[in-house]
N, C-alpha and C positions, 0 to 999 in steps of 0.2 A: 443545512438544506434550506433554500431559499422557500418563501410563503407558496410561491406558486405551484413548485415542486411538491411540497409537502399537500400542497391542497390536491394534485395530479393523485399520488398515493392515496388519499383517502377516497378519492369516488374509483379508483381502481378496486379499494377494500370494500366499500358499498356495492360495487356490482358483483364482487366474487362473492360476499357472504349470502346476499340475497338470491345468487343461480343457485343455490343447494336447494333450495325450492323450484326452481324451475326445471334442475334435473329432474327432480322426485314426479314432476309433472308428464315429461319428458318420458321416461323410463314405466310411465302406466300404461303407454302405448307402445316404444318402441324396445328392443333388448338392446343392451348396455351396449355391446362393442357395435354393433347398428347405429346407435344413438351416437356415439362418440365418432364413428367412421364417416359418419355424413355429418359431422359438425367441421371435422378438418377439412371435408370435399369440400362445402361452402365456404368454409377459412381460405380455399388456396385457385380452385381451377377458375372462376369469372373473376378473380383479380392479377390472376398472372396476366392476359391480357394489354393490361396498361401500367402495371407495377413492375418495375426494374427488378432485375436480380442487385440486394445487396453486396457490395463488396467483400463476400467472404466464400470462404472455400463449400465447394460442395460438402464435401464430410460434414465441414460444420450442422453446416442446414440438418444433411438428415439426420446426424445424433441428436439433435435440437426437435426435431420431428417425432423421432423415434422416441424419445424420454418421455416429451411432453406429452404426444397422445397416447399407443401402446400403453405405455408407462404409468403415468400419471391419471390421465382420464378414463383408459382402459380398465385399472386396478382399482380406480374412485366409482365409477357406473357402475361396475360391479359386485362391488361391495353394498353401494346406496341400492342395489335392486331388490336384497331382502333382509342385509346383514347388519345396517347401521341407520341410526336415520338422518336426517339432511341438519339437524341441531349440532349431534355431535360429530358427524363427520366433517364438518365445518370448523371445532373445533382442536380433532386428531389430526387433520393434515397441517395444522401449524406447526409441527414438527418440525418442518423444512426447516424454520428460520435458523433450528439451531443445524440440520446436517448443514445449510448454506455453508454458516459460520464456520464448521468444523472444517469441508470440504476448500472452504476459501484459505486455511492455513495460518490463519491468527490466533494471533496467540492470545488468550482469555485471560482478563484480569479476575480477580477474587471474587467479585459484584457477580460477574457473569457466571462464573462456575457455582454459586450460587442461587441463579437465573437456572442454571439448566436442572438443578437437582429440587429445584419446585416444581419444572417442568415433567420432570421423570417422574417425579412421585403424582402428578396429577395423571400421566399417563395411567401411572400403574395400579391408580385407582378406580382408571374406567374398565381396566384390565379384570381387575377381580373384581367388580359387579359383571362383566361382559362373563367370567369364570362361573359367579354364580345364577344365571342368568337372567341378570339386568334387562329391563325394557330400553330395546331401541339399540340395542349392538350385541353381536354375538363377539366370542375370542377371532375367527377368521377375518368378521367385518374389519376388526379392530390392526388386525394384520396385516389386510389387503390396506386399508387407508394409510398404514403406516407406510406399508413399501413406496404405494402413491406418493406421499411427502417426500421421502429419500430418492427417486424419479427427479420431483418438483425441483429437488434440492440440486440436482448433477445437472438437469436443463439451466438452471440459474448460473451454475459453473459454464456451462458453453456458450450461454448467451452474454457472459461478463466476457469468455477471452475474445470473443468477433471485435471486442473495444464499440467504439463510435460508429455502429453504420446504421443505416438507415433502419429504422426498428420496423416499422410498418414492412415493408418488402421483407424484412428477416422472419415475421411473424408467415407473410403469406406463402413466402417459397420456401419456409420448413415445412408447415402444414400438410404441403403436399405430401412429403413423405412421412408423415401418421397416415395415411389413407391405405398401403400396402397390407402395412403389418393388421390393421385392423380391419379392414374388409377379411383378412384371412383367418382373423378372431371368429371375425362375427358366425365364417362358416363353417368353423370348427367346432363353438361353444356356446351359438347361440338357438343351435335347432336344426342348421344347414339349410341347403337352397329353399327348401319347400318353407320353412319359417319363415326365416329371413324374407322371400319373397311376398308372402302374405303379410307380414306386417307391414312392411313397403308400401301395400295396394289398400292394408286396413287405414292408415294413420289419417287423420284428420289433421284441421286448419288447427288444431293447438298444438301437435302436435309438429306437425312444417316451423310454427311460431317459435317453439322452444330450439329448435333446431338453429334456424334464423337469428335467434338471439346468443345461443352458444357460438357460432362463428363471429357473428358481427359484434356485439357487445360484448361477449367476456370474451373471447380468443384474439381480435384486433385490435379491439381498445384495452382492454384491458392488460393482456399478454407484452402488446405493444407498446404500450407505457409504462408496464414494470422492468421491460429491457430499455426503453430508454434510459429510466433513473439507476438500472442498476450499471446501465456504462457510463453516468457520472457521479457517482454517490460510492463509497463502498458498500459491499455488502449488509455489516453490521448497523448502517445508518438506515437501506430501506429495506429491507426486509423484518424487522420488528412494525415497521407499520401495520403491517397480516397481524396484529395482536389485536385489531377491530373487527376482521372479519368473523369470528363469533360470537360477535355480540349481533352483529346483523344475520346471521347463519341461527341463531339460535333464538331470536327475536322473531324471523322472519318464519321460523320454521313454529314455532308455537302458533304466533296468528293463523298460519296458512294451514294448519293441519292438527293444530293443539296439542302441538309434542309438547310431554310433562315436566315438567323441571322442577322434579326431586330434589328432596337436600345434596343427595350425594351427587346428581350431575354438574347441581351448581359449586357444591366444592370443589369438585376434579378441574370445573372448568375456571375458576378463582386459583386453584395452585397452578393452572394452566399459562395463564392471563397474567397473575403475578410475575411468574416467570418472563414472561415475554417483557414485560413494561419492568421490570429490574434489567431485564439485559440491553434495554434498550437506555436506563437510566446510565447506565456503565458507559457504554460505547458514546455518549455524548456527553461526557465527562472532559 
């Protein structure tokens, strides 16, 4: 991967570790699939306007829509609203790299199958403090973020087969379609009209702000530059780079909020983390 490339990956990984604070911000005012439904309406309706439709088929887009928001941010807001907190949820959803992987159909060398069984066992050590219960995650948060990742992981799949097109228009015209599925969250699971309504009319300028920033900086830029690298890089080259985003996720979540970092988080999050930077030692081999 060339310098510039690799330097793209890393402020994609700086900006997504560091929204897990901004959700947590986010999610004090608004409910989850609200928060997440007006983060894709900003991601899609004032840019279709002047953004082309990418060269790819409709289905694409909305399975790409439907995975990433529904799916993936749906199941993440949700979870972050009382079940996980923004350190290790940041953490858990690194998951993906290995469904990517698995989902992509390569076949794993030794290094790597060894990469995932540090991986598994770091999971399954947040699992049984989440069992015995652990501060900062329950067993469902831990479940809901997982599925999240396997979402993260199948969008990854859709946005590698589109090949080469325009990333930015692929980001905005899926978007649009997370807006359905979850405006119809929202008014099923988050209160219905009378809720929903009122937090709409409560939220404040930090709130609009986080909002603002989940469309424009992590869903455009960020989303939009992971599908760029990932239609020229294979899979297992950039997606181990998400092996930084918790340290900025879990970094950023101490300062802002003073989540504790036990012995046992930072070991689950070390067999974590080793894992990711072994499997990535592998595949660039």
């Amino acid at each position: 991967m060339p310098v510039s490339h690799l330097a793209l990956a890393l402020a994609v990984v700086a900006v997504w570790g560091t929204n897990f604070v901004v959700i947590k911000w986010g999610l004090a005012e608004l409910p989850p699939f609200l928060l997440a439904a007006l983060r894709f309406a900003l991601s899609s309706l004032p840019f279709l306007l002047f953004i082309r439709r990418p060269a790819t088929g409709w289905a694409r887009l909305a399975a790409f829509g439907v995975l990433l928001g529904a799916g993936q941010f749906g199941l993440l807001f949700l979870a972050m609203k009382a079940d996980i907190s923004p350190g290790l949820a940041s953490l858990v959803v690194q998951a993906q790299v290995f469904f990517t992987i698995a989902l992509a159909g390569q076949r794993l060398k030794l290094a790597q199958i060894g990469a995932l069984a540090l991986a598994v066992a770091g999971m399954g050590w947040i699992g049984w403090q989440a069992h015995q219960g652990g501060a900062g995650i329950s067993l469902a948060g831990l479940g809901m973020v997982l599925a999240a990742a396997f979402c993260w992981a199948l969008a990854n799949a859709v946005a590698r087969s589109a090949g080469k097109v325009d990333a930015l228009g692929f980001m905005v015209w899926s978007s649009l379609f997370a807006v359905p599925p979850l405006v119809l969250l929202s008014l099923v699971f988050d209160g219905g009209v009378d809720v929903v309504g009122a937090a709409l009319v409560a939220a404040g300028p930090a709130a609009w702000a986080v909002v603002v920033w989940q469309a424009v900086g992590n869903t455009l830029f960020g989303y939009g530059a992971w599908n760029w690298l990932l239609a020229r890089h294979p899979p297992a080259t950039v997606t181990p780079a998400a092996l930084l985003v918790p340290v900025f996720g879990m970094g950023a979540s101490a300062i802002a909020f003073g989540e504790a970092l036990p012995a046992w988080k930072l070991g689950a999050a070390g067999l974590v983390m080793t894992g990711l930077a072994l499997n990535l030692w592998a595949v660039s081999r």
